[in-house]
N, C-alpha and C positions, 0 to 999 in steps of 0.2 A: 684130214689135212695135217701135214707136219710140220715143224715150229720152221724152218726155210719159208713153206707156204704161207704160212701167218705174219712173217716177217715183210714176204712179198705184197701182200695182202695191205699191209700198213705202208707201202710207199718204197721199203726198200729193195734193193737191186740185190742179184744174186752176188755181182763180183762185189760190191758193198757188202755185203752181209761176211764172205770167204776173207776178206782181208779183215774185217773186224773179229771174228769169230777167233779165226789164228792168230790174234794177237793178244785177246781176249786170255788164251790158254797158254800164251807165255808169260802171265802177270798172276796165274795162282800159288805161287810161292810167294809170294806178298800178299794177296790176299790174305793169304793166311794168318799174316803177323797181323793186320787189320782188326782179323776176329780174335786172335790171341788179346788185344788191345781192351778190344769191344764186349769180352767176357769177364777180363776183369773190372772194367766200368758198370755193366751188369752186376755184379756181386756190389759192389761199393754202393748203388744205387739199393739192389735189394736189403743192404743190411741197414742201410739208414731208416728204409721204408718199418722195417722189422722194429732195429731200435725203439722208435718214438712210437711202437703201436698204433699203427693207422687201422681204424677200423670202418668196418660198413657206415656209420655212422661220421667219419670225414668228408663223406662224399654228399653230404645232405645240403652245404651251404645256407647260406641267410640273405634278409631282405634287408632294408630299411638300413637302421646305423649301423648292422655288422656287428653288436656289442655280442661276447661271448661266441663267438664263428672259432668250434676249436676244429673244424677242417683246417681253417685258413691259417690259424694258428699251428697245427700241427705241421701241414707242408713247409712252415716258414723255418720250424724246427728241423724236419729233412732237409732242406737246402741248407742250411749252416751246418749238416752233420755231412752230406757229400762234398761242400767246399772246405770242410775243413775250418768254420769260421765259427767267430761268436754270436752272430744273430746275421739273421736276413730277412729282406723285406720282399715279399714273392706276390704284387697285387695285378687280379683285370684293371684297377685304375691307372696300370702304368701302360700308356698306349702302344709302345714302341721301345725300339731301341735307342732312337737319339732322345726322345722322353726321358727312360733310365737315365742317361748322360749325364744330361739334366739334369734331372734330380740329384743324382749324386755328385754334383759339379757345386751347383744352386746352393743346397743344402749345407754343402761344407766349405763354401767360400763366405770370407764380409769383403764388404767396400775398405778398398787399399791394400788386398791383396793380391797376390800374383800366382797363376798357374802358370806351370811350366810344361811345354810336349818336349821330350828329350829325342822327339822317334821322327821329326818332323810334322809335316801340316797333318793335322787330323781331316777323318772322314769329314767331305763336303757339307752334311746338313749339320757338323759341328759347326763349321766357320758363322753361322749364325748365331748358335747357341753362345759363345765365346765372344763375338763381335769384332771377329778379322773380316767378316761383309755387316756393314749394318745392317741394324733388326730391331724393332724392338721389344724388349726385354732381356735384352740378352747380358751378359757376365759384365761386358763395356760399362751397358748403361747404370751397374748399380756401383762404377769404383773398382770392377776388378780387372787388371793387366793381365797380359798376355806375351807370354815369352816363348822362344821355339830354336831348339838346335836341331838342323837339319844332323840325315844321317851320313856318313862319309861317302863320299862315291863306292865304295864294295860293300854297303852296305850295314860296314859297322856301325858304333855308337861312338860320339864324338865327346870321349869323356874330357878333353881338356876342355872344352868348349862348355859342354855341361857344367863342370864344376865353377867356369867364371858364371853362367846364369845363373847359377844360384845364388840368392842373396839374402836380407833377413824380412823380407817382404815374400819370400816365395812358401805357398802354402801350401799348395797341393799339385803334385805331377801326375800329368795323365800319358798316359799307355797303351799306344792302339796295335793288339794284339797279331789285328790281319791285316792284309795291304790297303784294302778300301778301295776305292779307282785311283789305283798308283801302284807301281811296277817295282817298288822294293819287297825284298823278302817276310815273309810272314815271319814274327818270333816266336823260337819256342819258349816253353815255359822254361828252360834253362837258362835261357838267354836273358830273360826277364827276368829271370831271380839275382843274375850276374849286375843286373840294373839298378836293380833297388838296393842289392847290396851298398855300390857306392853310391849313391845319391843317400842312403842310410847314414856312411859312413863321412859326408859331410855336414850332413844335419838330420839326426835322426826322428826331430820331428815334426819331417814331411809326410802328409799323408799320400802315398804312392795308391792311386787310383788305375784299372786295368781292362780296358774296352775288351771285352771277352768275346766278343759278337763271332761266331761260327767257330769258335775254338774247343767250345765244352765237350769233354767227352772223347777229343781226338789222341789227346796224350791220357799215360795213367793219373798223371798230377795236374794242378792248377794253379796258377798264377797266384791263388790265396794260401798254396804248400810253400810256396819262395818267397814270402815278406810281402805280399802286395794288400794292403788295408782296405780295399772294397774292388769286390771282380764285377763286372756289369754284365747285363745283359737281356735279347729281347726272348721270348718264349716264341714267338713264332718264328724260332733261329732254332738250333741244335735240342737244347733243354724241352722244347715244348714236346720234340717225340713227332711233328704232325698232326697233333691232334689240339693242344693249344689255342682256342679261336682269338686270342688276344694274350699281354700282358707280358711283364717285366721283371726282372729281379736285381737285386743289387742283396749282395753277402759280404760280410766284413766285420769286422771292429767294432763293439757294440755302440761305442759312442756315435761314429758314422755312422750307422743303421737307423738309432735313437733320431739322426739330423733330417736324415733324409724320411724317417716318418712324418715327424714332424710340419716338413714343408710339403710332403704329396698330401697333407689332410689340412690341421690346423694347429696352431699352437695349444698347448693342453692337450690336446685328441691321441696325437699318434696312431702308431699299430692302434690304440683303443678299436676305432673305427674303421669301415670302411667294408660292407658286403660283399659275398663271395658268387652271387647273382646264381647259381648252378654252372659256374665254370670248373669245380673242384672236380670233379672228378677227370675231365680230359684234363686236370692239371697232374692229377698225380699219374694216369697210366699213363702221360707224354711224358713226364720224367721215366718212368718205368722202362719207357720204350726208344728211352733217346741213345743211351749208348748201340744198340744195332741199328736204326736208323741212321746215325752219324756214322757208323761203318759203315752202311749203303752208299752213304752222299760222297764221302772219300773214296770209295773202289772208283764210283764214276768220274772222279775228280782225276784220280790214277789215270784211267784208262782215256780220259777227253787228252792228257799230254800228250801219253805216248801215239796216241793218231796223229796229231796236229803237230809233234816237232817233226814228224816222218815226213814231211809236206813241206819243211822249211818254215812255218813260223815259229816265230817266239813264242815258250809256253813258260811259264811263272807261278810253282816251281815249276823245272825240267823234268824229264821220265823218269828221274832215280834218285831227286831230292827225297829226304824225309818231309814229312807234313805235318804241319800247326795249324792248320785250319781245314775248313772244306772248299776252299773259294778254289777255283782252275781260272786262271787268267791265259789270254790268249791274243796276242795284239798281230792285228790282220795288217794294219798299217793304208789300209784302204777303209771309206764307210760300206760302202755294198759288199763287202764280205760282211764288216760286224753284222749289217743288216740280216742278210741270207744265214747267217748262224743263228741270230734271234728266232728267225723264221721258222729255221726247224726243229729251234726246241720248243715252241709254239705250237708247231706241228702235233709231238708229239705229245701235247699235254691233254690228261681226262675230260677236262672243263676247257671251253672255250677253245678246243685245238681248231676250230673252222675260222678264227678269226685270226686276220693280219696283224702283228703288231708294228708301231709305227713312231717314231720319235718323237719326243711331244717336247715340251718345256714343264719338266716336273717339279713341283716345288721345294725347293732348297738346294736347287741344285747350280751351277753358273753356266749349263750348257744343255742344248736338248740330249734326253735320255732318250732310250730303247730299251723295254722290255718286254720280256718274255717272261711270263708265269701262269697258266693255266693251271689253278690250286685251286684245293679245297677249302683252303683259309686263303682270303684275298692277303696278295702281299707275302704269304710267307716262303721263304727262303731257304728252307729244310727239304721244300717240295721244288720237285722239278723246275730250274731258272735259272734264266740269263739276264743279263744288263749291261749298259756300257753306255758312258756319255760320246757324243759323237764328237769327238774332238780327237788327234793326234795322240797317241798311237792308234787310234780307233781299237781297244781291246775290249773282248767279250770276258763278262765275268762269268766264270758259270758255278752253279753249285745247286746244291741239292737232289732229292732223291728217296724219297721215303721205301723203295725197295729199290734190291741191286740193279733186278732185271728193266724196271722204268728207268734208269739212269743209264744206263749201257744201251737199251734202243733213244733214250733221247742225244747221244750224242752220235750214234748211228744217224739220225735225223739230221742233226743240222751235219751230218757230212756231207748226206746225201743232198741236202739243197745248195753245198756248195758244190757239189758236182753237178749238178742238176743247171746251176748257172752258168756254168763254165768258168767258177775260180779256180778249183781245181780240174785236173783234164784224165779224162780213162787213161793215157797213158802214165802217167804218176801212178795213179792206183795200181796199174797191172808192174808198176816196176815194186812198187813197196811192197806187193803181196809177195813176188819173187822174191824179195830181201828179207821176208818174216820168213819163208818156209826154208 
């Protein structure tokens, strides 16, 4: 059997496979910049790993209070030496990525003070954490305000607007890296640094906080290389590698790092405490292994545009943006495509690919969801997935991809279930593959 036959084998058509393939081989001169990227984050990751002497003995973990865990201790040392920072907190007690948020939000806000998004509204399961939807526990209920400059219609940053929100109540600014379910442009770390400059340069001391979530690893620099005082993020996102069964990090400023121990443990406690359970070791080779990972989830991020603008949808970036994250947005503007897109990255996932996915009402969110993720860690985002709340523009996020080759047949997949529906029609296909060759 040859790789066409295995192809067909798993659902897809031969004219599906001839127009993916050909398109495939006109996007390896960017691949290439990809792995150019991906090698040097590789070297940065190996030297920190080198630096701080990680030995066999990292990987052994603790029980009970964690006292003396110099795994956990060591990695927290590696992640301040790859972000470039003065300490970081790298625990399985951090469940998630709006958890980090969280914490790092929580921990370095008092009552009567004021956060400020310069980027506009944050990721949906922040509006709870913040208390733009009530909740309880959230930033509202302990005294702390909430301020927001939208960004301009092209996308830029609304610095005359910025600098009247700021004011001598505003504490801390947060920075949401990638678009989240919304159709502005992801920023790069350029762009971010051009940020914090002048919000620096009206008051230098605001602590500029930076939602790192699918960004690590895509550029050679990070948001903590251009002034941003704590970068966040979840480990079952970029950083984990894949391998990751859980947890979070926040890297930064030591006094930040200090705040947000702190409040994930107890007062007095900090880093002190807090067991490593036997997750160190998929904590270190998922760092190890997250800059080529991350170039995996990117080629297929790459390659999901340039199919779907060929088709007339909106894809966010375009076929020839540069990329700050791994997310591919894709707004179908109908639900039964986002649906039939879910479906066939569903399709084509290791775990649970026989099961339907189906819109539910997921919590923290103000809209039913659809997703798609058949992982080997529940939930994570690195691996093969799509999402999209079913609301207007009805867009598929997609992202992830632990190898190239699973990300290029899973978006082979959900094309083929939209051809399979009839959103799109063989005569499209048989005209685009004319216009590749």
């Amino acid at each position: 059997m040859n790789t066409i036959d295995m192809y067909t084998s798993l659902g897809i058509t031969k004219e599906v496979y001839d127009f993916c393939d050909t398109l495939w081989n006109s996007l390896k001169e960017r691949f290439d910049e990809i792995d150019k990227v991906s090698e040097y984050n590789q070297l940065k990751v190996l030297h920190a790993l080198q630096k701080h002497h990680v030995s066999e003995a990292c990987m052994l973990g603790t029980t009970g209070y964690g006292y003396n865990d110099a795994g956990r201790d060591t990695l927290e040392e590696v992640y301040a030496s790859v972000f470039h920072t003065e300490d970081a907190l790298v625990r399985p007690q951090i469940t998630c990525g709006t958890h980090a948020l969280a914490l790092a939000l929580m921990s370095n806000l008092r009552p009567g003070d004021e956060l400020l998004s310069p980027v506009g509204k944050p990721y949906d399961t922040l509006e709870e954490v913040i208390g733009i939807r009530p909740s309880k526990g959230s930033l509202a209920e302990y005294g702390v305000t909430y301020s927001q400059v939208d960004l301009l219609p092209n996308g830029d940053f609304d610095y005359e607007n910025i600098q009247k929100a700021i004011n001598e109540k505003t504490k801390l600014v947060t920075i949401q890296r990638s678009k989240g379910y919304a159709t502005r442009p992801t920023l790069s770390v350029s762009r971010i640094g051009e940020l914090i400059t002048f919000i620096k340069q009206i008051k230098p001391d605001i602590i500029c906080m930076v939602d790192n979530c699918y960004g690590e690893f895509v550029e050679t620099i990070e948001p903590s290389d251009v002034g941003a005082d704590m970068v966040v993020g979840s480990l079952i996102k970029n950083p984990g590698g894949g391998l990751a069964p859980i947890g979070g990090y926040i890297a930064g400023k030591k006094e930040c790092i200090e705040n947000a121990a702190y409040r994930l443990t107890s007062p007095g406690l900090g880093k002190e405490v807090g067991a490593s359970l036997g997750v160190l070791n998929s904590f270190y080779e998922g760092l190890f292994l997250a800059p080529n990972v991350t170039a995996n989830a990117l080629k297929g991020a790459i390659f999901a545009a340039n199919i779907y603008e060929k088709f007339g949808f909106d894809v966010i970036p375009n076929s020839t943006e540069s990329r700050h994250d791994i997310i591919q947005a894709v707004a179908f503007h109908k639900p039964e495509a986002l649906i039939a897109f879910c479906e066939g990255i569903q399709a084509a996932a290791p775990v649970d690919s026989y099961v339907t996915p189906e819109p539910w009402a997921m919590p923290g969110y103000d809209s039913d969801v659809i997703m798609a993720a058949g992982a080997f860690v529940s939930g994570s985002s690195i691996e093969l997935s799509a999402d999209g709340p079913l609301k207007a523009p009805y867009a598929a996020y997609f992202q992830g991809g632990l190898t190239w080759q699973h990300a290029k047949f899973g978006i082979m997949k959900s094309f083929q279930s939209l051809l399979d529906k009839g959103i799109i029609h063989s005569e499209q296909l048989k005209t685009a593959l004319k216009n590749c060759l």
